[in-house]
N, C-alpha and C positions, 0 to 999 in steps of 0.2 A: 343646890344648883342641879338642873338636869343634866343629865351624859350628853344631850344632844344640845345643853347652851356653850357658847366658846366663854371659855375663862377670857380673862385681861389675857393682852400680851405680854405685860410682867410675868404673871402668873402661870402661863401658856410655858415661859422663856428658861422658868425657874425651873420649875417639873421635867422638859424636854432636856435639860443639860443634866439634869442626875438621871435622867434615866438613859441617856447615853454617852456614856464617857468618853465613849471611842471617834465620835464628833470632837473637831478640833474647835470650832467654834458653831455658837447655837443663835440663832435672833431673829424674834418673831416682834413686831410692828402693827402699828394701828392701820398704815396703809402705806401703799407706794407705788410706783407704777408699774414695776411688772417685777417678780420675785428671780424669775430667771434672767431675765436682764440685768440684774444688781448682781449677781453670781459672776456671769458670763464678764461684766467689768471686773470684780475682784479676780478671776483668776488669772485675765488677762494682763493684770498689772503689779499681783504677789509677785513678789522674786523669791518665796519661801520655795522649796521643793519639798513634795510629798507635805503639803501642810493641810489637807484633806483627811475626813468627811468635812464640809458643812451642810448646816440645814440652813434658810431662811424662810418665814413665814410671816406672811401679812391678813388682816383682817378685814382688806380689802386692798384690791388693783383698779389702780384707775386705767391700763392700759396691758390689762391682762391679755397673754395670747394662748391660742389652740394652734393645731396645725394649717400648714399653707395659709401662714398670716393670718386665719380669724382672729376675731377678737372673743377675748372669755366675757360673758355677760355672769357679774356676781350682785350681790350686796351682803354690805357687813353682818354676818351673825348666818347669813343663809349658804355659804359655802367656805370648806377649808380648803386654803390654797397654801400651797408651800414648795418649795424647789430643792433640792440636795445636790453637791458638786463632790464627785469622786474620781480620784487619780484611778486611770485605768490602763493596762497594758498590752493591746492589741493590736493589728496590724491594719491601715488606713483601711483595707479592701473588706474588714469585718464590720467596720463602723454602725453601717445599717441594722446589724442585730440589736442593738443597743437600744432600739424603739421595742421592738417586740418584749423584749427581755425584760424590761421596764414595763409593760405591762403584764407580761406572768406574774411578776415580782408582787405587784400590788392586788393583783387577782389570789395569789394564794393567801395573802396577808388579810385580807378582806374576808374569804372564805374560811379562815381558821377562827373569826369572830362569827359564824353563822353554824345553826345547828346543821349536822352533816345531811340531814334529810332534805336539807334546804338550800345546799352548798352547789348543786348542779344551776341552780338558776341563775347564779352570777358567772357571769364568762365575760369572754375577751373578743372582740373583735379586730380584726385584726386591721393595720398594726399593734394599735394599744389604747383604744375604746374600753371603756369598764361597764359593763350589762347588767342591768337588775332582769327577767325578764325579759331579755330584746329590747328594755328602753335603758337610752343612757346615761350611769348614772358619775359618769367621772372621766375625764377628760387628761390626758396625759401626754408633754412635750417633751423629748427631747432634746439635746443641744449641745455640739462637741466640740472645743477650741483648744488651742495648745497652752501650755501652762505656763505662764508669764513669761518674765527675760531670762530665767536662767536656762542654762544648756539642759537638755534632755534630750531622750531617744529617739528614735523617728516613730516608736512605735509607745510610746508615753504620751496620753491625750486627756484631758479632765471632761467628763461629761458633766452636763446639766440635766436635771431630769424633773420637772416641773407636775405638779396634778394640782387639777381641781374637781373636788370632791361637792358634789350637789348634798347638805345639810337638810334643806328642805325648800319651797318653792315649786316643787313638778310639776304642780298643777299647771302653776302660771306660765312656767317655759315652755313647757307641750305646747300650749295656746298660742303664744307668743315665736315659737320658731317652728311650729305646724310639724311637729315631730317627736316621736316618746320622750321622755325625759322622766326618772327617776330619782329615788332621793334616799340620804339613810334613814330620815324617817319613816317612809315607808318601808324597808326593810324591818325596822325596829317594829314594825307594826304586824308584823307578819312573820316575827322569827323572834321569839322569848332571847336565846341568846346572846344576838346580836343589842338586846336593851343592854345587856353587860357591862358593855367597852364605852369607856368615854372618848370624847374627841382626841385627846391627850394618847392615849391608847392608838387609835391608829395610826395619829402620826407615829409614831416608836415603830408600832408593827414595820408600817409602808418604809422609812427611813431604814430600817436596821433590813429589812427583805432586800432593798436597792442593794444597800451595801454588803450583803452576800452573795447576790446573783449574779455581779461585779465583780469580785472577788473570786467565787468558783469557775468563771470564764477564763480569768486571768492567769488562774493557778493549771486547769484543763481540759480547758479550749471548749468547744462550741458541738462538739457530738451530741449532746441530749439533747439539746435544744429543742428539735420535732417531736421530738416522744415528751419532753416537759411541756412546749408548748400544748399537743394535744389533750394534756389530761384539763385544759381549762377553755379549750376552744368553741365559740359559739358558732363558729361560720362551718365548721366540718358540719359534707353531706347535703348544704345547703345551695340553691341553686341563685346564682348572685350575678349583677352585675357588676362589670369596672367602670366606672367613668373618673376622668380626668379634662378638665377642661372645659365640662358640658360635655364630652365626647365618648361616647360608647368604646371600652379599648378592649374588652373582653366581658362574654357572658358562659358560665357555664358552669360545674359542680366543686365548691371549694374542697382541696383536698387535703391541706393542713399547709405546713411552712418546713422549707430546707434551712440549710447550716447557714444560707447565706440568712435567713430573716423573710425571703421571696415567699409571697403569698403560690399556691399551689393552688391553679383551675385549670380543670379538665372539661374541655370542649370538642366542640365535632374534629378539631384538628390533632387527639390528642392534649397530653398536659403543655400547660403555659406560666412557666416561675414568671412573675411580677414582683418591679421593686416600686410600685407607684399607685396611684387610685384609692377614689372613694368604693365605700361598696355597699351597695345595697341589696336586701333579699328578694328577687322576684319573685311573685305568687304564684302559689301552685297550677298548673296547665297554661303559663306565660311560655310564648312563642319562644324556641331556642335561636330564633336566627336574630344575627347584630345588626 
């Protein structure tokens, strides 16, 4: 079997629970309609406490999401999609970091399957975009509810944290939504090491990174954050739009991310922390006025 075919979900289900024990429960599926929505229900209706990691994964979503409600466009055997719910213990006003962090998390896990000469190409845009290149190659949701009926803290929350990893297809999604799109084949194609790691592998990687970078926040607190986020960031130095809405909110030089998770642009008015917006790179000698 190639590293790059998906086993059965049996077999996917079997491998993913010994290789992580500290997962209270593991279930990976032929399909269903959204992996973070089946999460987002169970945790809202356990009355276990602290009964977290889970993973789930499916082979396909019928009604997969990206952020600000898209929908994930997959097909079976061409993307790994899977979600993980971890008890976290932070205070409502840090919540937002938990998008970003979720993407370092899976940037570093990613990069530690790539030879290190080759390791700069994959980055993060921010909030938590996955870059082969500048083209996209993995898509990453967040989602934070409180944790069924039994009593907890005000500051005990279970995240969800959802990816879909492009397998192969680039070609056709570039075409199809008029914008880069990447794949791990292409990586594997272009990086001897990266042929290494079987699928199975990065789910373990991405799963067990989440539930570190969770964990070391929780234990103390959110100070590296900027200096972890930079060592993976694609948008530092780069001159970017915001848009929101259709609507131009800010353009001007990204300059990394603070404690809160706010994107950092410096424009004619000085810097401007953002908790919002698409963003794109505008090309070199593009007018700096909004």
């Amino acid at each position: 079997m190639s590293n790059l075919a998906l086993p059965s979900p049996d077999q996917l289900q079997q491998a993913l629970t010994q290789a992580l024990p500290a997962f209270r429960k593991v279930t990976w599926c032929e399909h269903t309609d959204s992996t973070n929505a089946d999460l987002l229900n169970q945790a809202r209706t356990t009355q276990q406490t602290l009964a977290r990691p889970w993973l789930h994964g499916a082979h396909f979503q019928r009604a997969g999401r990206g952020r600000s409600g898209r929908t994930w466009q997959n097909r079976a055997g061409a993307n790994l999609m899977f979600s993980c719910a971890y008890d976290i213990f932070t205070p409502t006003r840090q919540l937002p970091t938990l998008s970003p962090l979720a993407g370092i998390a899976v940037a570093e896990a990613l990069r530690s399957r790539i030879d290190p000469a080759n390791q700069h190409r994959l980055t993060l845009k921010w909030p938590n975009d996955i870059w082969w290149d500048q083209a996209k190659l993995a898509g990453i949701l967040t989602e934070v509810t409180r944790a069924g009926t039994a009593k907890n803290s005000d500051d005990h929350h279970v995240v969800i944290v959802g990816i879909g990893l492009n397998i192969e297809d680039a070609r056709a999604l570039s075409q199809s939504l008029n914008r880069a799109v990447a794949d791990w084949s292409s990586v594997c194609a272009q990086d001897l090491q990266a042929q290494k790691a079987s699928l199975s592998d990065l789910v373990i990687d991405i799963a067990q990174n989440w539930r570190n970078i969770y964990s070391e926040i929780t234990r103390n607190g959110f100070h590296t954050l900027p200096e972890r986020y930079a060592k993976v960031d694609g948008l530092l130095g780069q001159h970017i739009n915001v848009i929101h809405n259709d609507r131009l909110l800010h353009a001007g030089i990204a300059k990394g991310i603070n404690i809160m998770g706010q994107l950092l642009v410096h424009g004619p008015n000085g810097e401007t922390a953002l908790s919002l917006g698409e963003i794109s790179i505008r090309p070199r000698g593009a007018s700096n006025q909004a």
